[in-house]
MDTraj code that builds the backbone (N, CA, C; nanometers):
import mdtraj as md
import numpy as np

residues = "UNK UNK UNK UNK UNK UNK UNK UNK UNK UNK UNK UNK UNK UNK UNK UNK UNK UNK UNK UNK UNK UNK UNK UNK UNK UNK UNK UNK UNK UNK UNK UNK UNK UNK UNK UNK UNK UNK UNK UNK UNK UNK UNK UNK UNK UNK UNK UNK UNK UNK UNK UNK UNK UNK UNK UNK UNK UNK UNK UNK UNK UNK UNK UNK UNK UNK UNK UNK UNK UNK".split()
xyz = np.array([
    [-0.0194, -6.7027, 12.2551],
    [0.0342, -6.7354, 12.1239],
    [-0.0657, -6.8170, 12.0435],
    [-0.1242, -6.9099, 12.0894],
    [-0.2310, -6.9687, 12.0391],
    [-0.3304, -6.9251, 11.9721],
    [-0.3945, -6.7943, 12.0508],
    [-0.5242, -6.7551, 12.0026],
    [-0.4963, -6.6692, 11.9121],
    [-0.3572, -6.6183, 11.8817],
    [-0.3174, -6.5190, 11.7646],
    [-0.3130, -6.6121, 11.6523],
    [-0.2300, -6.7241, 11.6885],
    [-0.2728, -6.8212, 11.5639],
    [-0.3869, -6.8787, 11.5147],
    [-0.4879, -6.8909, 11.5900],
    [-0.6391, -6.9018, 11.5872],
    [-0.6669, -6.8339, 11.5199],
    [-0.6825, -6.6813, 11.5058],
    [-0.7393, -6.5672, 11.4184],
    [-0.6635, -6.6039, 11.3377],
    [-0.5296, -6.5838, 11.2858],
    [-0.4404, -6.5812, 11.1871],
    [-0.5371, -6.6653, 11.0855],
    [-0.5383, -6.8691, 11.1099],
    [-0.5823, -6.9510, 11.0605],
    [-0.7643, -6.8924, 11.0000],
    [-0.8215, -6.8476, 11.1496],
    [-0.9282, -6.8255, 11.0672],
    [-0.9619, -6.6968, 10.9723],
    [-0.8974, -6.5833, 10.9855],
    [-0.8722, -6.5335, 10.8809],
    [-0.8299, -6.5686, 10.7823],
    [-0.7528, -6.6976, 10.7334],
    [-0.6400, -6.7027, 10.6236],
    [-0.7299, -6.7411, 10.4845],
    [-0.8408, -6.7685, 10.4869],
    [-0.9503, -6.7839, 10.3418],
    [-0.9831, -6.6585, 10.3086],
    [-0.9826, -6.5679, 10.4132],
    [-1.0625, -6.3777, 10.3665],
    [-0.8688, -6.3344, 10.3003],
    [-0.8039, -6.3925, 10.3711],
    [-0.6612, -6.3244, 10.3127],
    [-0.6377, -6.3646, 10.1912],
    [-0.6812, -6.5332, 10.1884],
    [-0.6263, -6.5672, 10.0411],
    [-0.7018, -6.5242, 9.9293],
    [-0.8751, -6.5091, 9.9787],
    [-0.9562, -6.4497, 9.8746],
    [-0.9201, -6.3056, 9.8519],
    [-0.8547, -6.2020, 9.9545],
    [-0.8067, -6.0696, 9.9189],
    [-0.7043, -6.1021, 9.7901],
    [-0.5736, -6.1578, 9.8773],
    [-0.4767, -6.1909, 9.7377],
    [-0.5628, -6.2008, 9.5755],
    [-0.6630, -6.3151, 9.5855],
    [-0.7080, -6.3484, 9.5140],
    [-0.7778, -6.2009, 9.3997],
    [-0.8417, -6.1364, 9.4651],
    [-0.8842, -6.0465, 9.4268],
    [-0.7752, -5.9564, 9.3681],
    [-0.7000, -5.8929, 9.4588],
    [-0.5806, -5.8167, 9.4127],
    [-0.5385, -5.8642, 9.2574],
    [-0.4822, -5.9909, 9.2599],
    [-0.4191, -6.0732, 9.1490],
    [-0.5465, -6.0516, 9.0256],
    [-0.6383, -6.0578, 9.0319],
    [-0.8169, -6.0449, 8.9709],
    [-0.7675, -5.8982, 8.8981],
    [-0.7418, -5.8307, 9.0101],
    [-0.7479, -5.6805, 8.9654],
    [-0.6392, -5.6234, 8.9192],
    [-0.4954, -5.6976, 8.9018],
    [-0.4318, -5.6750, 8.8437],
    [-0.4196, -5.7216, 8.6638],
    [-0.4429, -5.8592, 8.6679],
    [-0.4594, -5.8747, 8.5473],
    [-0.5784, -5.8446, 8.4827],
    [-0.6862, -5.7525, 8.5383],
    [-0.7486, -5.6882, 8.4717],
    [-0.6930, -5.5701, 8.4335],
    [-0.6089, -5.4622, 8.4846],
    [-0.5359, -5.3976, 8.4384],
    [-0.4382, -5.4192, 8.3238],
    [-0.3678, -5.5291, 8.3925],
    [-0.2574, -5.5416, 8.2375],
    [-0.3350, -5.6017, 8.1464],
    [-0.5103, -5.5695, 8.1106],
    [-0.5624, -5.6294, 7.9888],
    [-0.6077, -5.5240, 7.9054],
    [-0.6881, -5.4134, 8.0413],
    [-0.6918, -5.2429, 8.0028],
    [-0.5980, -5.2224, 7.9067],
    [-0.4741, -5.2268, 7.9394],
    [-0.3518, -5.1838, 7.9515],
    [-0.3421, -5.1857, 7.7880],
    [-0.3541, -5.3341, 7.7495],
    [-0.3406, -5.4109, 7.6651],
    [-0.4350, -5.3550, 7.5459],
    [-0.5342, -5.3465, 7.6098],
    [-0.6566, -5.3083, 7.5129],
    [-0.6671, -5.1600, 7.4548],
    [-0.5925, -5.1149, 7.5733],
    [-0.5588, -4.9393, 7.4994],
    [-0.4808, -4.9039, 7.4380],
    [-0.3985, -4.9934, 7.3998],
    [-0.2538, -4.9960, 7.3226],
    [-0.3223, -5.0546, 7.1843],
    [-0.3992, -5.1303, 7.1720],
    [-0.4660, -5.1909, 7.0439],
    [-0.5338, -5.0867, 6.9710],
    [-0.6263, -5.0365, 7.0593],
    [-0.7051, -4.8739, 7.0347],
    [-0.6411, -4.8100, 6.9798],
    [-0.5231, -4.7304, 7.0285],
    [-0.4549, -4.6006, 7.0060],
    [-0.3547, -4.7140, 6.8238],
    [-0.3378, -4.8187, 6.8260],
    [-0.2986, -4.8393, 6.6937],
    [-0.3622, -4.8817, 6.5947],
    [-0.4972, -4.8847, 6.6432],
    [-0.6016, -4.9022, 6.5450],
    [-0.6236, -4.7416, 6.4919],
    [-0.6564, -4.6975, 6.5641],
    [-0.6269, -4.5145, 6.5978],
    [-0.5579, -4.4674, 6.4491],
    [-0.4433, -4.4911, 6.4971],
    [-0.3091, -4.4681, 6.4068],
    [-0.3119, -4.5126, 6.2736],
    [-0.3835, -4.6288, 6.2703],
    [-0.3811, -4.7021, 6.1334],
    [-0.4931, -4.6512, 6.0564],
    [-0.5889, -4.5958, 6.1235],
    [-0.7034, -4.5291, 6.0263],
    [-0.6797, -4.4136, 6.0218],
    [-0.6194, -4.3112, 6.0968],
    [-0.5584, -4.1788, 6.0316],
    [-0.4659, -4.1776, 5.9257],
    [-0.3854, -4.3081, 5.9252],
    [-0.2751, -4.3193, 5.8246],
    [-0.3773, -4.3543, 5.6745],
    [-0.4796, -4.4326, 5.6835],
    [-0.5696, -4.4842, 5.5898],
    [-0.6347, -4.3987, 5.5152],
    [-0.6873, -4.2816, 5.6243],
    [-0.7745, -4.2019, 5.5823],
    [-0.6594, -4.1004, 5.4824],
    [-0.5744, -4.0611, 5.5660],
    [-0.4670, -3.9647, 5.4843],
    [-0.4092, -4.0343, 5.3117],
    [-0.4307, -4.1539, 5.3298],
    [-0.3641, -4.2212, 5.1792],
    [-0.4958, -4.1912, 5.0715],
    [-0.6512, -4.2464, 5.1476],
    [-0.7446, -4.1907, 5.0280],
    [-0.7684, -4.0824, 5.0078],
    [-0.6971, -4.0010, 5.0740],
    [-0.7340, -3.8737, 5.0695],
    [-0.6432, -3.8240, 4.9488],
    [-0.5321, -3.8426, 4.9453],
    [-0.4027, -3.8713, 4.8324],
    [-0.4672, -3.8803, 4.7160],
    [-0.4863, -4.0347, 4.7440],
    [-0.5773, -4.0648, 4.5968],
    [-0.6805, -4.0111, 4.5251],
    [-0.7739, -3.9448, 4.6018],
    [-0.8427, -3.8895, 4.5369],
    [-0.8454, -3.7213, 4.5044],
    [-0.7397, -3.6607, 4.5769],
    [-0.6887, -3.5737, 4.5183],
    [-0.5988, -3.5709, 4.3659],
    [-0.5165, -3.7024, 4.3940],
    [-0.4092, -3.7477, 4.2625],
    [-0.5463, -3.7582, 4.1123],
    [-0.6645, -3.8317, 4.2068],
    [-0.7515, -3.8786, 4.0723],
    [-0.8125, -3.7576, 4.0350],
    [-0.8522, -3.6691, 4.0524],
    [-0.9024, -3.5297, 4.0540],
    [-0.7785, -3.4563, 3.9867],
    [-0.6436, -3.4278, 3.9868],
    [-0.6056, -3.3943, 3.9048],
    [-0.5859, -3.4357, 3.7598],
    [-0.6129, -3.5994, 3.7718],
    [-0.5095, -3.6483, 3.6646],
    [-0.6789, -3.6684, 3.5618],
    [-0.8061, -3.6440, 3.6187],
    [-0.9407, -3.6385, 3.5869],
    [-0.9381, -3.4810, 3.4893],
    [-0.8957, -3.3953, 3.5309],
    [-0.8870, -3.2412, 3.5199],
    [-0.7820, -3.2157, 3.4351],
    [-0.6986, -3.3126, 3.3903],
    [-0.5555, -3.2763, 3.3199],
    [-0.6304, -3.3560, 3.1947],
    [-0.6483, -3.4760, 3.2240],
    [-0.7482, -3.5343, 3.0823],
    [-0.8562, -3.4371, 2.9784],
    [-0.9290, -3.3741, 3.0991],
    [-1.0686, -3.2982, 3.0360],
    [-0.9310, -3.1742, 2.9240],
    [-0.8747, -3.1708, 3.0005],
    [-0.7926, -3.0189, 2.9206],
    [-0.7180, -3.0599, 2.8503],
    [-0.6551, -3.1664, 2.7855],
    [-0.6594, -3.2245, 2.6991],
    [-0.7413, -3.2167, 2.5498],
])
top = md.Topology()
chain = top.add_chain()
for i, resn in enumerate(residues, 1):
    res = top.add_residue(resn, chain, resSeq=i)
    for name in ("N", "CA", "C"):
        top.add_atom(name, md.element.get_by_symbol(name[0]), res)
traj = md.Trajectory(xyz[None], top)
């Protein structure tokens, strides 16, 4: 019983540095996570951007073309 607790103890710094790591590598994930969700609505917000000047300068092109004929 002893010498199982022996290893146990001297293993228990490689175990806590595993944990350690694990925990490392998780909240590097939920930052991924985090960071790809920012992306995809940055994403979103410049397709929406691009589609509004695109508006506008169609709107200004007519209302440019309705003047001249005038």
């Amino acid at each position: 019983m002893v010498n199982v607790l022996q290893k146990f103890t001297f293993n228990l710094p490689a175990i806590a540095m595993s944990r350690k790591g694990d925990i490392l590598l998780e909240d590097i994930k939920i930052e991924n996570v985090s960071l790809l969700k920012e992306i995809n609505d940055l994403r979103r917000e410049l397709k929406t951007s691009r589609s509004i000047a695109h508006d506008f300068k169609a709107a200004l092109k007519i209302a440019r073309k309705n003047r001249f004929d005038d």
